[in-house]
Backbone as CSV, one residue per row, in Angstrom:
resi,resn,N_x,N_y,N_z,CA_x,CA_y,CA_z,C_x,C_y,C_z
1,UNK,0.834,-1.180,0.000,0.000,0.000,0.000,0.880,1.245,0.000
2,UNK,0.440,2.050,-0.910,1.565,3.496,-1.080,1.100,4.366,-0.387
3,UNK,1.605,5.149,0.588,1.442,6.244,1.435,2.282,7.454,1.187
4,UNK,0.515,8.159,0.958,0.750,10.023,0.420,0.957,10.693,1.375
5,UNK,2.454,11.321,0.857,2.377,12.429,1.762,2.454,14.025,1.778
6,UNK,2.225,14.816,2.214,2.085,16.262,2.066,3.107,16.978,2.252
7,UNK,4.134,17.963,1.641,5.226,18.861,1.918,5.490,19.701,1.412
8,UNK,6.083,20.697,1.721,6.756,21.710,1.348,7.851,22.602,1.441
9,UNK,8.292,23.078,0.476,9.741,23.789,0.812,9.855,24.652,-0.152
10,UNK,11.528,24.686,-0.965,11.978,25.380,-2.140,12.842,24.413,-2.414
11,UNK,12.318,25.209,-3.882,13.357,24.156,-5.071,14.487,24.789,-5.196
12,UNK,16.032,23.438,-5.043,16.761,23.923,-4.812,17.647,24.364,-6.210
13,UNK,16.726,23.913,-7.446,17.814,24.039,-8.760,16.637,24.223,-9.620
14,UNK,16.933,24.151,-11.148,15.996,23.844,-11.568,15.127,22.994,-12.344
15,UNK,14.145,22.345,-12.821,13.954,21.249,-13.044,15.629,20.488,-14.377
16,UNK,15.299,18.974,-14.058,16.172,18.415,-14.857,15.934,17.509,-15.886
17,UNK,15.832,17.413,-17.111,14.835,16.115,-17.947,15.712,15.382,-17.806
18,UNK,15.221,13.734,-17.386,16.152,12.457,-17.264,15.487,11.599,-18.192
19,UNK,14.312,11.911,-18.648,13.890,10.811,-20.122,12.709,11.931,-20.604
20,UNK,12.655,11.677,-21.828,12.190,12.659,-22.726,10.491,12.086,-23.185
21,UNK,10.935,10.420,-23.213,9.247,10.108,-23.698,8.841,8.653,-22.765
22,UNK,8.329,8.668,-21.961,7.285,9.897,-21.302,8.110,10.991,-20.482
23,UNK,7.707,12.012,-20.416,8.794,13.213,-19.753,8.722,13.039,-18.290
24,UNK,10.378,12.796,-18.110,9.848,12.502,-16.546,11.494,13.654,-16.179
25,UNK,10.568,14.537,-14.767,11.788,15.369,-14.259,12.305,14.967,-12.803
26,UNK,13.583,15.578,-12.848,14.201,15.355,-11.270,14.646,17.161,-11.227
27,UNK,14.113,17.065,-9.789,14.507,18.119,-8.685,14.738,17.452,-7.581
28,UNK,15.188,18.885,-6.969,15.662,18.621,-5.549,15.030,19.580,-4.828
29,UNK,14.282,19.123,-3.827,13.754,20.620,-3.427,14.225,20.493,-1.468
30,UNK,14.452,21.234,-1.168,14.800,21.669,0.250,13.463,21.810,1.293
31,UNK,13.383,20.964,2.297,11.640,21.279,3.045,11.755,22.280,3.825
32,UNK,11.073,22.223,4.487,11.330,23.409,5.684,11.696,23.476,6.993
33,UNK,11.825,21.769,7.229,12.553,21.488,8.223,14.122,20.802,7.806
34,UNK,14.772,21.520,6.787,16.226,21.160,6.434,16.331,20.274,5.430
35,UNK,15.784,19.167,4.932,15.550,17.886,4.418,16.102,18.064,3.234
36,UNK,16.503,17.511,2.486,16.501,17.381,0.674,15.858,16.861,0.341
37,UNK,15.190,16.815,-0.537,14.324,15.200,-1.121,14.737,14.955,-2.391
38,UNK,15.054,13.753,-3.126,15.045,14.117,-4.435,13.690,13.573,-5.286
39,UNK,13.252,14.268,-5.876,12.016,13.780,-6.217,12.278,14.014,-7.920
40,UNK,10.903,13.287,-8.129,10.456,12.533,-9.639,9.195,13.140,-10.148
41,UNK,8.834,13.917,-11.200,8.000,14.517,-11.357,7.630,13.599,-13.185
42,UNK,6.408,12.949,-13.243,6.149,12.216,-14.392,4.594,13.098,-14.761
43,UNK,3.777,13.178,-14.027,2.439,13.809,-13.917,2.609,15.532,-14.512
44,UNK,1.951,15.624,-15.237,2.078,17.359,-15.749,3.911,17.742,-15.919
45,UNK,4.093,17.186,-16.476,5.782,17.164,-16.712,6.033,18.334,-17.297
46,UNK,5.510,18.550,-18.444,5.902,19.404,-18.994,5.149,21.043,-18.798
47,UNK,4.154,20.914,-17.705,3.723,21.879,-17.022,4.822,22.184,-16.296
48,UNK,5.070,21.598,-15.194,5.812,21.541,-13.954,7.445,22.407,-14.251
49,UNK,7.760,22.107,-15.981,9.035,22.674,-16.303,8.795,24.173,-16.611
50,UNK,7.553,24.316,-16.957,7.657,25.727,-17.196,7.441,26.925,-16.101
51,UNK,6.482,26.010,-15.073,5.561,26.679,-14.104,7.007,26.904,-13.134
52,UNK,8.359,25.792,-12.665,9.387,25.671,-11.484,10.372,26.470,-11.939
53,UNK,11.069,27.666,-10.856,12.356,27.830,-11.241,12.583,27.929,-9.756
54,UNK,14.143,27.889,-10.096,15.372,27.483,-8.727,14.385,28.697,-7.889
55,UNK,14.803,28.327,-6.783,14.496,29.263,-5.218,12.754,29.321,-5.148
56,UNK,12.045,28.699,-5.996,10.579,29.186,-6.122,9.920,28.088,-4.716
57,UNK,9.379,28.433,-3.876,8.535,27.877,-3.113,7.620,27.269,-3.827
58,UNK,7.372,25.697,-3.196,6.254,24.820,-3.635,6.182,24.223,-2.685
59,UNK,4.628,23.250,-3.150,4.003,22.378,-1.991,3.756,21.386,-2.714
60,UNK,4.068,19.975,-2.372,4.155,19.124,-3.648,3.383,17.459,-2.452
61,UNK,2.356,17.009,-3.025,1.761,15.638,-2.699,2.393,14.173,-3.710
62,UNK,2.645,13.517,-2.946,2.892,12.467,-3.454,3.583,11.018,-2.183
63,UNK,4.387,10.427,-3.543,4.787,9.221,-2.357,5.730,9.217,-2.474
64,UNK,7.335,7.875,-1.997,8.050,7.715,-1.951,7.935,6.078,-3.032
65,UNK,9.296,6.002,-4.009,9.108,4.455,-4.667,10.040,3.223,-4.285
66,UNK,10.557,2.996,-4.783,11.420,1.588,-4.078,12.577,2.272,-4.111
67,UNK,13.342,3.163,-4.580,14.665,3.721,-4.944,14.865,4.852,-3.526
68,UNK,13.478,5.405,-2.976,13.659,6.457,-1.863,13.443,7.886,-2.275
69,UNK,12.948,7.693,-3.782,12.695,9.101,-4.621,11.413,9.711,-3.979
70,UNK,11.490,10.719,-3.756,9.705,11.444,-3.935,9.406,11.321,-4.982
71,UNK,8.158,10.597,-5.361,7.189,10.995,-6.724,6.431,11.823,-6.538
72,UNK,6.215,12.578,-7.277,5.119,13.981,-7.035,3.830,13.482,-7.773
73,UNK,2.964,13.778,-7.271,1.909,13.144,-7.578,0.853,14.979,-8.230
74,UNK,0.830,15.479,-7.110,0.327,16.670,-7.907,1.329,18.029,-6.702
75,UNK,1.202,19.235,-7.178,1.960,20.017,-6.563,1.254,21.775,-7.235
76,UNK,2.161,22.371,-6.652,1.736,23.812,-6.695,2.756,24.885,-6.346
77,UNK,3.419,25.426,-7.288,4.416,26.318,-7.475,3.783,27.861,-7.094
78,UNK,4.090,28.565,-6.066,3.849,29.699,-5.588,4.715,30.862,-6.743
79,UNK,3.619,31.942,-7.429,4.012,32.503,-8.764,4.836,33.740,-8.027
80,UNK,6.247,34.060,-8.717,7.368,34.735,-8.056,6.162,36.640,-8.472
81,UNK,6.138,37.486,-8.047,5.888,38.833,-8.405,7.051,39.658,-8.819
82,UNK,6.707,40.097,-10.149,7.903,40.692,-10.567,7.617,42.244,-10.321
């Protein structure tokens, strides 16, 4: 049974493509209690690349897979004000 979980932080770089079809990304994002995570973003992929840049606060749901990755399941990038 896979267990969702809820977090948030900042992304510490910016997204990275590691396979192109189906588009799947790696970040790293920093929580807010110190943590790194490295997570896996396959869901809205090619949303997620346009919507993330480095230092941007997000809140991202998902699980963990056999490797120890976060998968992001769905998430939400806080929009920078210019």
């Amino acid at each position: 049974m896979t267990k969702f979980i809820n977090l948030t932080g900042t992304l510490m770089a910016d997204p990275k493509v590691i396979k192109q079809v189906p588009t799947m990304l790696y970040i790293p994002i920093l929580t807010v209690d110190g943590q790194t995570l490295h997570c896996i973003v396959v869901q809205h992929a090619l949303d997620f690349l346009y919507r993330a840049h480095a230092n941007a606060k997000i809140a991202v749901y998902g699980h963990y897979n056999q490797r120890h990755q976060f998968v992001i399941n769905k998430y939400f990038v806080r929009a920078q004000v210019s």
